[in-house]
C-alpha positions in Angstrom: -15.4 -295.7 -112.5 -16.8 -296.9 -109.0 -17.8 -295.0 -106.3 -18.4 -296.4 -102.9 -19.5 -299.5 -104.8 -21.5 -297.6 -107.3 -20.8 -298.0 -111.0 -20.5 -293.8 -112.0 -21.3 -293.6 -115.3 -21.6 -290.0 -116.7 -24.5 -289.0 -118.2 -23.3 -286.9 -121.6 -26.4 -284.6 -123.1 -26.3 -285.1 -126.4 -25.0 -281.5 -127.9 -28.3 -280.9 -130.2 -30.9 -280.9 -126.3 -28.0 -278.8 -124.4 -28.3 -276.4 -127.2 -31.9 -275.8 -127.5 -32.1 -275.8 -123.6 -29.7 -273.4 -123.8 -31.1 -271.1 -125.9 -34.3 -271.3 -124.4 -32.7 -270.3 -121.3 -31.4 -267.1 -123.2 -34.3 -266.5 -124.2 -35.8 -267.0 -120.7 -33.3 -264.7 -119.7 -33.6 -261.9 -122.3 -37.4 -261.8 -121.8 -36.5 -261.3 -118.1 -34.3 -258.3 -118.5 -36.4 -256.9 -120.9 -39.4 -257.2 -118.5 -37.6 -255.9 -115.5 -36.3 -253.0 -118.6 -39.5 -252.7 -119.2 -41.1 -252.5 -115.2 -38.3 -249.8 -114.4 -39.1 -247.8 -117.6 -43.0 -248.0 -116.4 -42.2 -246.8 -112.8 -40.1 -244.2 -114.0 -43.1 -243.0 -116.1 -45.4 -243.5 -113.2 -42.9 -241.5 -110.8 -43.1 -238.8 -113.9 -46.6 -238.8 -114.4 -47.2 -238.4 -110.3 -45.1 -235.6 -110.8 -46.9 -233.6 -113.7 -50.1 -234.1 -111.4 -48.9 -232.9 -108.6 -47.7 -229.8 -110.8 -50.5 -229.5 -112.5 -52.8 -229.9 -109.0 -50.6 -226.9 -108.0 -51.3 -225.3 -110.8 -55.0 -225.6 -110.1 -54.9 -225.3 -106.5 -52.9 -221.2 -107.6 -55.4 -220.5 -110.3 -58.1 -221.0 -108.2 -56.8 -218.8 -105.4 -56.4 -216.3 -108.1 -59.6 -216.2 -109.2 -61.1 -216.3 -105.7 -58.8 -213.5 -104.7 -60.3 -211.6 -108.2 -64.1 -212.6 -106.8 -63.3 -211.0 -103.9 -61.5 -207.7 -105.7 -64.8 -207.8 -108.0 -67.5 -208.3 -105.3 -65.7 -204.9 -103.8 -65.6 -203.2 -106.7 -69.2 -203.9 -107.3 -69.9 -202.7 -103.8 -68.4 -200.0 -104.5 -70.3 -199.1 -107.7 -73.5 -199.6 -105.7 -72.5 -197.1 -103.4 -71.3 -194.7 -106.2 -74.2 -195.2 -107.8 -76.8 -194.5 -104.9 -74.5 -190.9 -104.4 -74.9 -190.1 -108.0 -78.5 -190.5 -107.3 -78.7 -188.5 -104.1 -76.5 -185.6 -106.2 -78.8 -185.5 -108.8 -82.3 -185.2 -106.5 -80.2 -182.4 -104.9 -79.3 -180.4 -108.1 -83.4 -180.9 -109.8 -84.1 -179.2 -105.8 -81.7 -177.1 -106.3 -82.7 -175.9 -109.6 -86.5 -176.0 -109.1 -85.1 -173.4 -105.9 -83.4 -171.2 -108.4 -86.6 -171.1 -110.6 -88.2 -170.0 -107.9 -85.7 -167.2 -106.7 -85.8 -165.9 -110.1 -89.6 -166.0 -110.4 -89.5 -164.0 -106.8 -86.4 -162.0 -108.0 -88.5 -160.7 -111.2 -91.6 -159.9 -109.0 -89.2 -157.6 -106.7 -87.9 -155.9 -109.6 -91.6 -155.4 -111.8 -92.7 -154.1 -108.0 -89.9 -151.9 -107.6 -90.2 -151.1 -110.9 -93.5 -150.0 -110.9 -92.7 -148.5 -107.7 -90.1 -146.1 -109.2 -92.6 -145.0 -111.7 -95.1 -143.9 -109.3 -92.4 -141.8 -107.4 
């Protein structure tokens, strides 16, 4: 067969190299899908993970607004308790003066009465 003066000669493969190359290329081409498989598995996992971080840094970010919100509920409660405690104080300073007072009213109290008392008896 000539072409434009050119002797065409086809060039046959011989059937044994087409079929290696051929499954090489296969094989090529399964390791390829199974790598881009494998790259869109991993990116799904990433986009997963990022997600469970962000959760849990919510998560974190709740708790600890929690537990400064409880601070602040226990700093006033301890506050509180101070001040409760100072009254409790102050009450009881005022009930010892206030019974040392009524020792002495009843010391003065049984005075008056021996004097009257004694009083009566001279009359």
């Amino acid at each position: 067969m000539k072409i434009q003066g050119l002797m065409y000669s086809p060039i046959v493969k011989p059937q044994v190299f087409t079929s290696d190359v051929d499954k090489d290329i296969d094989k090529i081409r399964e390791k390829r899908d199974s790598l881009k498989n494998s790259l869109s598995q991993n990116r799904d996992s990433q986009s997963s993970v990022k997600d469970r971080i962000s959760s849990v840094e919510s998560d974190i970010s709740r708790q600890n607004s929690n537990i400064n919100t409880e601070q602040s509920e226990i700093s006033l409660e301890q506050e509180k308790l101070a001040r409760s405690r100072e009254k409790l104080q102050s009450d009881r300073e005022k009930l010892e003066r206030l019974q040392s007072r009524m020792s002495q009213l009843r010391a003065q109290y049984q005075n008056i009465s021996t004097e009257v008392s004694k009083l009566n008896d001279v009359y």
